[in-house]
C-alpha positions as MATLAB code, in Angstrom:
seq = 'XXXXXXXXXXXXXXXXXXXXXXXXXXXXXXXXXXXXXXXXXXXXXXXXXXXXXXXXXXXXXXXXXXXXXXXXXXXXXXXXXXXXXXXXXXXXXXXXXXXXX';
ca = [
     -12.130   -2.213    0.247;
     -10.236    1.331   -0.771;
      -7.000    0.834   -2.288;
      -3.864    1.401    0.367;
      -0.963    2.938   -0.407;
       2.031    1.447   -1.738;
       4.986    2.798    0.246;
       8.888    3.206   -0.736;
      10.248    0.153    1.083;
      14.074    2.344    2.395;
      13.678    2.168    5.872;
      12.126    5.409    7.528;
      11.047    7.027    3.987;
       6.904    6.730    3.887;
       6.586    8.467    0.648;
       5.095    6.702   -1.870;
       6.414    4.134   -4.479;
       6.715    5.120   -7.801;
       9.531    2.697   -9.081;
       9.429   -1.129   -8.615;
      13.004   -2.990   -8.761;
      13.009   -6.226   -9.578;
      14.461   -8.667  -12.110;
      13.200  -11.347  -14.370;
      12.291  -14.764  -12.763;
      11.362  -17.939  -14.058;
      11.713  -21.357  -13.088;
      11.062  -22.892  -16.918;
       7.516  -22.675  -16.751;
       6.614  -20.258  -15.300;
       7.768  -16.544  -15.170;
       7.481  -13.562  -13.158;
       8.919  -10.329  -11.719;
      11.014  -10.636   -9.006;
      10.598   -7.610   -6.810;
      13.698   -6.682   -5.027;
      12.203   -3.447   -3.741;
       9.713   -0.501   -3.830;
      10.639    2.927   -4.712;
       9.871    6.545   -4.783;
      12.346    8.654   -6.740;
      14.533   10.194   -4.282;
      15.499    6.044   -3.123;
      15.381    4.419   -6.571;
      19.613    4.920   -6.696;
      20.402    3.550   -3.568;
      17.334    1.150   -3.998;
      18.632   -0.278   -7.329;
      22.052   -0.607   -6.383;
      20.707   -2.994   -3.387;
      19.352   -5.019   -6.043;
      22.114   -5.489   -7.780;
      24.337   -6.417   -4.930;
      21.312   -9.093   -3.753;
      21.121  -10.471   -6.887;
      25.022  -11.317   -7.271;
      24.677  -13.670   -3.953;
      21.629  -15.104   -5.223;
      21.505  -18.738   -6.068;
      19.566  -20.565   -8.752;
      17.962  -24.502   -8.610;
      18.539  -26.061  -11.802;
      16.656  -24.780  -14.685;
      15.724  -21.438  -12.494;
      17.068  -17.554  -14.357;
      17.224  -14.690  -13.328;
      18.156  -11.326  -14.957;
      19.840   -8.220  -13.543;
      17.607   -6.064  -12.151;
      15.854   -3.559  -13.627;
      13.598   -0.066  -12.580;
       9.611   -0.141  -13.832;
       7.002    2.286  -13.422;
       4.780    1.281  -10.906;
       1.077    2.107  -12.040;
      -2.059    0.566   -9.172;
      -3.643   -2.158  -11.028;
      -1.028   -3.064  -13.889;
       0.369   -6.528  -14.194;
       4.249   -6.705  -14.393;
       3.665   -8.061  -18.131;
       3.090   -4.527  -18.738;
       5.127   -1.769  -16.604;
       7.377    0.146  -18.522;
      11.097   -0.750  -17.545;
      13.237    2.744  -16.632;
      16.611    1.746  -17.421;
      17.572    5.406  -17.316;
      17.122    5.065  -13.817;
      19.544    2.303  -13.764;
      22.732    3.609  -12.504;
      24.337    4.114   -9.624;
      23.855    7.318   -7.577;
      26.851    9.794   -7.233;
      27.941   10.148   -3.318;
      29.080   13.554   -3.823;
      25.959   15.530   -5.773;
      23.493   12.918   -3.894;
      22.029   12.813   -7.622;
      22.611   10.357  -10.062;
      25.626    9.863  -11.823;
];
């Protein structure tokens, strides 16, 4: 089966993901990513800023963590153990420029 492509996941952008946000997970035993969302790099901003917002109203069973969110590379056939985390991406983007702040 070919590979498909892995999409930014902002409603009505179809270009493709380069970023994954997500945060941290684990339950005690166990441990994981938690993707919050799939970027390219023109969404990451907004994107991440979703995240962190989600994650604020999220709540936790007993011995369950979670950290803040964070932006990683995302690279076809690498487990999350090993995408590079972007925290330079990791701001909020400025209204006025629409760049980064």
């Amino acid at each position: 089966m070919p590979p498909y492509p892995v999409l930014c996941t902002t409603p009505g952008c179809s270009a493709p993901a380069a970023y994954k946000v997500a945060a941290r997970w684990s339950d005690g035993l166990t441990a994981e990513l938690k993707t919050y969302e799939l970027a390219c790099s023109a969404c990451v901003g907004r994107l991440y800023v979703a995240a962190v917002e989600k994650r604020v109203a999220c709540r936790l069973a007993p011995g369950e963590t979670l950290d803040e969110p964070g932006v990683y590379e995302l690279h076809r056939g690498e487990r999350d153990k090993t995408l590079k985390r972007r925290p330079d991406l990791e701001s909020e983007p400025d209204p006025l420029s629409g760049g980064r702040t």
